[in-house]
ROSE-733949 format. One record per residue: residue in one letter; x negated, y negated, z negated of N, C-alpha, C in turn. Coordinates in steps of 0.1 Angstrom, whole numbers, padded with zeros to 4 digits, always signed. Example, Ala and Ser with C-alpha at 12.3 -4.5 7.8 and 13.67 -1.06 7.14 Angstrom:
# ROSE-733949
a-0132+0057-0078-0123+0045-0078-0132+0033-0078 s-0128+0022-0071-0137+0011-0071-0129+0000-0079 
END
This chain:
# ROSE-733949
x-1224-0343+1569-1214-0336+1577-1211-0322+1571 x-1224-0312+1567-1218-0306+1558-1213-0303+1551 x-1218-0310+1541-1205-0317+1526-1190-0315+1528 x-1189-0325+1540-1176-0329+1543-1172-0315+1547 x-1174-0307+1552-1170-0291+1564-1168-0281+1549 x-1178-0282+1534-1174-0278+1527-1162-0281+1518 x-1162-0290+1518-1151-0297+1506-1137-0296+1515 x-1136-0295+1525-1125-0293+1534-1122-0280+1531 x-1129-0270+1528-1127-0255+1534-1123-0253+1517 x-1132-0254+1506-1123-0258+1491-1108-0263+1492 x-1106-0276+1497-1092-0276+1496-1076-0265+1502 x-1089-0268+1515-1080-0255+1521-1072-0240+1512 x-1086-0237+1502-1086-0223+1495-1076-0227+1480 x-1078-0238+1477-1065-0239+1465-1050-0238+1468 x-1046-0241+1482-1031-0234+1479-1027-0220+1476 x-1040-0214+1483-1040-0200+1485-1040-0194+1469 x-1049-0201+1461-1052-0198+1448-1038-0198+1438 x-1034-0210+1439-1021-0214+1439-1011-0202+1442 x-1008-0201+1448-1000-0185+1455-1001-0176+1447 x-1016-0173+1449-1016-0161+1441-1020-0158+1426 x-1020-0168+1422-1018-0171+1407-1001-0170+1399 x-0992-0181+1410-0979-0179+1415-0974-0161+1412 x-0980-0155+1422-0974-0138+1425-0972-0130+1415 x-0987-0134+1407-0998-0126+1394-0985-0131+1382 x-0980-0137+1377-0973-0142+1365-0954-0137+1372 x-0957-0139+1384-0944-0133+1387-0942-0118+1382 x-0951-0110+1387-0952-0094+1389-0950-0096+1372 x-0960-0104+1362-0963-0101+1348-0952-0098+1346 x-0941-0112+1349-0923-0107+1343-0919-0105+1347 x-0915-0099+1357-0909-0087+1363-0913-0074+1351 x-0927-0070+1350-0930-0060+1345-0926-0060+1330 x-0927-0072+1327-0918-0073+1312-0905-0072+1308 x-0901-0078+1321-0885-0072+1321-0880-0058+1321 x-0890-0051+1327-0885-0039+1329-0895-0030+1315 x-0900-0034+1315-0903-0031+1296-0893-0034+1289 x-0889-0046+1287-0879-0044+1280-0867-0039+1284 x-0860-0034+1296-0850-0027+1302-0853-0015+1297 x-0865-0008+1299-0868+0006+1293-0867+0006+1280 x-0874-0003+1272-0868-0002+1259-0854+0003+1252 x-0849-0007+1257-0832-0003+1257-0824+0004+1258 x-0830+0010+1271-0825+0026+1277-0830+0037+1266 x-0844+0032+1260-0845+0046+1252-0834+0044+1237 x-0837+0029+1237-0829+0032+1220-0813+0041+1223 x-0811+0034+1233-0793+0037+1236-0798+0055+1238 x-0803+0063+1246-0807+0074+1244-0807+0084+1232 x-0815+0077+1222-0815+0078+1212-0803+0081+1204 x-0796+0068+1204-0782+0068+1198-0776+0077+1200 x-0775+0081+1213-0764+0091+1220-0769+0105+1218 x-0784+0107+1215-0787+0119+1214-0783+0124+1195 x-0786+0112+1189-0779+0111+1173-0764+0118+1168 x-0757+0108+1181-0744+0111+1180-0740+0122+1183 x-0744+0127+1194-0746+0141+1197-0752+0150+1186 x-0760+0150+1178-0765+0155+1168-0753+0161+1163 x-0750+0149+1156-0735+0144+1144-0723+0154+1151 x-0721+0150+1163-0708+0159+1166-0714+0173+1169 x-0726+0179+1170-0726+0195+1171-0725+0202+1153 x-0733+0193+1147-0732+0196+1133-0719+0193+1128 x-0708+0188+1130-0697+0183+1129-0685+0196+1134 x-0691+0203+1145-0687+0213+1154-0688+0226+1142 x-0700+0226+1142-0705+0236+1132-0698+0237+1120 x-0702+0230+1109-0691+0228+1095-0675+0234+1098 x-0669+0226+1113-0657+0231+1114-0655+0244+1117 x-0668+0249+1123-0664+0272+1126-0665+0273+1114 x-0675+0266+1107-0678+0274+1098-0666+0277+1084 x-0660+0260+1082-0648+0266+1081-0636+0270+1080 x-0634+0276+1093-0627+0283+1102-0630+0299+1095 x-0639+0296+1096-0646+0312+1096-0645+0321+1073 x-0644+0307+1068-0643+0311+1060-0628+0307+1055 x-0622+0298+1059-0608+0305+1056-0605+0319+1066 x-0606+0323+1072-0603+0338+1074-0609+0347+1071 x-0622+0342+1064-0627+0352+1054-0616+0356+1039 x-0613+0347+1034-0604+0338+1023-0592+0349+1026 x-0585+0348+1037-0576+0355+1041-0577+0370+1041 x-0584+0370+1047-0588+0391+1046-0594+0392+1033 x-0598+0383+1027-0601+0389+1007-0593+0391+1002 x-0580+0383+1005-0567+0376+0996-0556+0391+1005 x-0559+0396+1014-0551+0410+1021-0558+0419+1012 x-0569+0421+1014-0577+0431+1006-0572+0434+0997 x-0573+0423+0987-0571+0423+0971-0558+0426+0968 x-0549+0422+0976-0534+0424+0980-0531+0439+0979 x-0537+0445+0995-0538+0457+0997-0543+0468+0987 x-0554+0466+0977-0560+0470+0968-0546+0473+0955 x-0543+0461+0951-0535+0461+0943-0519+0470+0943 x-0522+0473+0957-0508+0480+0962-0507+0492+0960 x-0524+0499+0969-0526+0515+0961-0529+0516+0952 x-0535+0511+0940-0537+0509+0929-0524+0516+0917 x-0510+0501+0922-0501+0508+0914-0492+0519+0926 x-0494+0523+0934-0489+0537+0939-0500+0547+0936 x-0511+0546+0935-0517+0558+0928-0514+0559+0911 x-0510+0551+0904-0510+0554+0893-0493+0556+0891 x-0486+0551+0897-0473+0559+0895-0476+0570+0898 x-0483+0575+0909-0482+0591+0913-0487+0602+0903 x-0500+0595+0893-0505+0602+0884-0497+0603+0875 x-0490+0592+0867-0481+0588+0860-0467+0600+0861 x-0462+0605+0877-0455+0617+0881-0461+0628+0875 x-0470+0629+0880-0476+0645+0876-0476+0647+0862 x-0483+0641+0854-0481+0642+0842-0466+0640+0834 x-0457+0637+0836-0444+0640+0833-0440+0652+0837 x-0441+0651+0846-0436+0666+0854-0447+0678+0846 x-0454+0678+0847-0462+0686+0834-0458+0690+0824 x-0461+0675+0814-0450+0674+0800-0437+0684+0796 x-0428+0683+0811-0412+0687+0811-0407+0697+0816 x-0423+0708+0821-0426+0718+0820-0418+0720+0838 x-0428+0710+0845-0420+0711+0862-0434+0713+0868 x-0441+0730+0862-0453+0731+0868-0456+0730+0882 x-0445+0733+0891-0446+0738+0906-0448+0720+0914 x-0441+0713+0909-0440+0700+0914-0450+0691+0907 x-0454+0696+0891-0463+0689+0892-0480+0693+0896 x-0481+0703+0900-0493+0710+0911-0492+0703+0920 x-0480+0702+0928-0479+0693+0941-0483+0679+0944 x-0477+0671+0932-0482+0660+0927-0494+0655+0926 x-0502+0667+0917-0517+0665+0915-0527+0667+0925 x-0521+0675+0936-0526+0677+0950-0523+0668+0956 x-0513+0664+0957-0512+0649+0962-0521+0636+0960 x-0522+0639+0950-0531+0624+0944-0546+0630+0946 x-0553+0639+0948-0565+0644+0946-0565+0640+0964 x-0555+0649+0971-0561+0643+0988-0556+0626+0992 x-0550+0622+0982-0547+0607+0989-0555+0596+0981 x-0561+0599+0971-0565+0588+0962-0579+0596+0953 x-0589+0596+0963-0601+0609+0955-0612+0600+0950 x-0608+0588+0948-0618+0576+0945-0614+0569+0931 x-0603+0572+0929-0595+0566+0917-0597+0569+0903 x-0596+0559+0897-0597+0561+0883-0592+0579+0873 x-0583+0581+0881-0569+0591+0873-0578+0607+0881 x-0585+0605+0891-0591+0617+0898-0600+0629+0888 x-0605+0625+0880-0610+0638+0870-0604+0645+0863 x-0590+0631+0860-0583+0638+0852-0571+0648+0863 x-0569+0646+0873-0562+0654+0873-0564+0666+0885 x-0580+0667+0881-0583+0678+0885-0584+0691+0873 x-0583+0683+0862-0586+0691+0854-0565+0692+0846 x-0562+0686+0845-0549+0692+0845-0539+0696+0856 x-0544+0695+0862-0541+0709+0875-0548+0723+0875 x-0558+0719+0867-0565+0737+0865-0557+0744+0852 x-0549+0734+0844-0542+0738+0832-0527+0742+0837 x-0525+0737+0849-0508+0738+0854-0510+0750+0864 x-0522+0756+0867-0524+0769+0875-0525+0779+0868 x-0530+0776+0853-0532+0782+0841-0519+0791+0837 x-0517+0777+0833-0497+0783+0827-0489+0788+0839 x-0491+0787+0849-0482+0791+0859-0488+0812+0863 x-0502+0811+0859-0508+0825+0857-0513+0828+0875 x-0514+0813+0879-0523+0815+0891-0537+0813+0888 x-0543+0829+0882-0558+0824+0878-0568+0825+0889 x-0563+0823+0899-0576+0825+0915-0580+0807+0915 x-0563+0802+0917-0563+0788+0920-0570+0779+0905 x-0567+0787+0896-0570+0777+0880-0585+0780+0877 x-0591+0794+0881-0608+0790+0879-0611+0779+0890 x-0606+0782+0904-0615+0775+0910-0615+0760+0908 x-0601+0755+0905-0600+0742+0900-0610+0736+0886 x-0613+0745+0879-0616+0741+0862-0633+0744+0871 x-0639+0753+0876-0653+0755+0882-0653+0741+0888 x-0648+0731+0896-0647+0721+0904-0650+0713+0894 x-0639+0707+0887-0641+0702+0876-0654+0701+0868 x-0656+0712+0861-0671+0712+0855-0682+0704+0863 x-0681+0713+0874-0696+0710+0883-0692+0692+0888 x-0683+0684+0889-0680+0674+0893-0681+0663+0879 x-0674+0668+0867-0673+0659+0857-0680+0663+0845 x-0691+0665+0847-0702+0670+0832-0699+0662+0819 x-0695+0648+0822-0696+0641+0811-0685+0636+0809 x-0670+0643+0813-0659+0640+0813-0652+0643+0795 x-0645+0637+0790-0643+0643+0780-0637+0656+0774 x-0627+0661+0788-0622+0671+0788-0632+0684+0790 x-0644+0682+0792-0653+0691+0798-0648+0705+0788 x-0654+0698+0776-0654+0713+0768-0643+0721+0770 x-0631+0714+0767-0619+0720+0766-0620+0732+0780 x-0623+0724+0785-0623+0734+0804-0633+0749+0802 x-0642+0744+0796-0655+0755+0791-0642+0768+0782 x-0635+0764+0774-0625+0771+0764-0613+0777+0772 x-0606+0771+0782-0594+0772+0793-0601+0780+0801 x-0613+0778+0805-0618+0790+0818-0624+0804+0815 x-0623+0801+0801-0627+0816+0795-0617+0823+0791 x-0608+0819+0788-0594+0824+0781-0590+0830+0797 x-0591+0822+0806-0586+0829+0821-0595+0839+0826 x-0609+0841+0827-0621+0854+0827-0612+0864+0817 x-0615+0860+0804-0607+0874+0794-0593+0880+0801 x-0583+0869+0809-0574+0875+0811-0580+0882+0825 x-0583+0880+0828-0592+0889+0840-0598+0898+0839 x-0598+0901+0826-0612+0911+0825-0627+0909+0826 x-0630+0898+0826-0641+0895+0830-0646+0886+0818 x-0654+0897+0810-0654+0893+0801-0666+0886+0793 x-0678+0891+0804-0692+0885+0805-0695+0873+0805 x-0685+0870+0818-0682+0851+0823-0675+0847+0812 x-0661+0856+0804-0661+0847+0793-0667+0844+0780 x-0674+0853+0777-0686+0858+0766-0692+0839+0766 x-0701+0840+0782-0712+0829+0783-0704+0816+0782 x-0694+0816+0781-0686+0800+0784-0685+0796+0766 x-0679+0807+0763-0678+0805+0748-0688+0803+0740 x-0700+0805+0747-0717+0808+0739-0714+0792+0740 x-0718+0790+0750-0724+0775+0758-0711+0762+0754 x-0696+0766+0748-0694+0756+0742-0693+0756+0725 x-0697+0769+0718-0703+0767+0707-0711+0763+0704 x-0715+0761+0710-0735+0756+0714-0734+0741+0711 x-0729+0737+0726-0726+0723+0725-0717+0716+0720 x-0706+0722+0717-0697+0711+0707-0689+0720+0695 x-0700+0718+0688-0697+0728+0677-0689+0723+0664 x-0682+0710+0670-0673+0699+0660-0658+0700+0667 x-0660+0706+0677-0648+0706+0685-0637+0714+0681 x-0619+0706+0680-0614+0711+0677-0609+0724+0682 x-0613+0730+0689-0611+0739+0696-0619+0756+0692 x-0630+0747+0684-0641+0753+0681-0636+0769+0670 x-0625+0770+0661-0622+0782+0658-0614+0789+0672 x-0608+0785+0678-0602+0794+0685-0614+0800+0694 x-0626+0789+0699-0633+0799+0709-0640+0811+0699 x-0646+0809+0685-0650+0816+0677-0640+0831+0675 x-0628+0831+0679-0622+0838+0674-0624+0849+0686 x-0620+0841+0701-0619+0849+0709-0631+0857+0716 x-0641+0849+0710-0656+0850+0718-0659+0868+0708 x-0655+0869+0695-0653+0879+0682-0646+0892+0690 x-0635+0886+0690-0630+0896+0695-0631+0908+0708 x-0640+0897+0716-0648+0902+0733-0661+0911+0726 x-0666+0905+0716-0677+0911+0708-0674+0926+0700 x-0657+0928+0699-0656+0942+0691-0647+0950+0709 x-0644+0940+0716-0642+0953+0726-0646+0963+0731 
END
C-alpha cells in the first residue's frame, strides 16, 4: 500500500516538472530575444553616432572653409590696398623730387613733408628726409635744414647719403658761424670717407676754418 501511495504522489509531481521545465526554456527565449533586440539597438546606435561623427566633421571642413576663403579675401584687399599706397607714395616722392630738380623749393618742402607724415615706413623715407635738409639748405632756412640733416644722421647711419649730410651740415654751422660744429663734422668725414667725392671740398673748407 505504500508503494502504491508513493508511485501516485511521483506521478502527480511530473506535470508539475513538466511546467516548469516548460517556463525555464520559455524565459531562456524570451531572454535571447531580447539579447538579440539589444544587440541591434546598439549597432544602429553606433551607426547614428558614426554618422553623426561624419556630419560634425563635415560641419567643420565647411567653417573651415568658409573661414579661409575670407581669409583669401582680406589678403587679396590687403595686397590690393598695399599696392594702392605703394604707387601713391611713390608718385608723391617722385613729385618732390621734380619739384626740387625745377628749382620749386617751397612746394617741394611741402611735398617731402607730406610724404614723411603720410608714408614714414616706406622705402623713399630716408631719402627724403635727407633731401629736404638740402631744400631747407638752398632755401637758407638753416634752423629747419640742421635739424632735418641731425635727424637724418642719427636715423640713417648707414644710408648712403650719410657722408654727404656730414659735408651739407657743416657748410650750414660755417654759415652760422659755428664753426667748431663745423670743424668736427669735416674731421669725422675725412676720417671716414676719405675716397669720397666730396672729399677736396670738405678739405678745403675745414683749411680755411683752420686759418680763421
Amino acid at each position: 500500500m505504500k508503494y502504491l501511495n508513493l508511485i501516485f504522489f511521483i506521478l502527480l509531481q511530473i506535470p508539475l516538472a513538466i511546467n516548469s521545465n516548460e517556463n525555464v526554456i520559455d524565459n531562456y527565449e524570451s531572454i535571447e530575444q531580447l539579447k538579440d533586440i539589444n544587440k541591434d539597438l546598439l549597432n544602429r546606435i553606433e551607426k547614428i553616432e558614426e554618422s553623426q561623427k561624419n556630419s560634425e566633421k563635415k560641419i567643420t571642413e565647411l567653417f573651415n572653409l568658409i573661414e579661409y576663403i575670407k581669409s583669401s579675401d582680406n589678403f587679396k584687399k590687403t595686397i590690393l590696398k598695399e599696392a594702392k599706397e605703394e604707387r601713391a607714395a611713390k608718385k608723391l616722392y617722385t613729385n618732390a623730387i621734380n619739384l626740387l630738380e625745377t628749382n620749386q623749393y617751397q612746394k617741394a618742402i611741402n611735398s617731402f613733408i607730406e610724404y614723411i607724415n603720410i608714408y614714414p615706413e616706406r622705402e623713399n623715407i630716408s631719402d627724403s628726409y635727407y633731401w629736404l635738409g638740402k631744400a631747407y639748405a638752398i632755401q637758407k632756412d638753416y634752423g629747419n635744414a640742421t635739424k632735418t640733416f641731425i635727424k637724418f644722421q642719427n636715423l640713417y647711419r648707414s644710408h648712403y647719403k650719410f657722408s654727404n649730410s656730414l659735408y651739407e651740415l657743416a657748410v650750414i654751422h660755417n654759415k652760422l658761424n659755428k664753426n667748431k660744429e663745423a670743424k668736427k663734422l669735416l674731421e669725422d668725414m675725412i676720417e671716414r670717407f676719405p675716397n669720397h667725392n666730396l672729399i677736396d671740398k670738405a678739405k678745403n673748407l675745414l683749411l680755411n676754418l683752420d686759418t680763421e
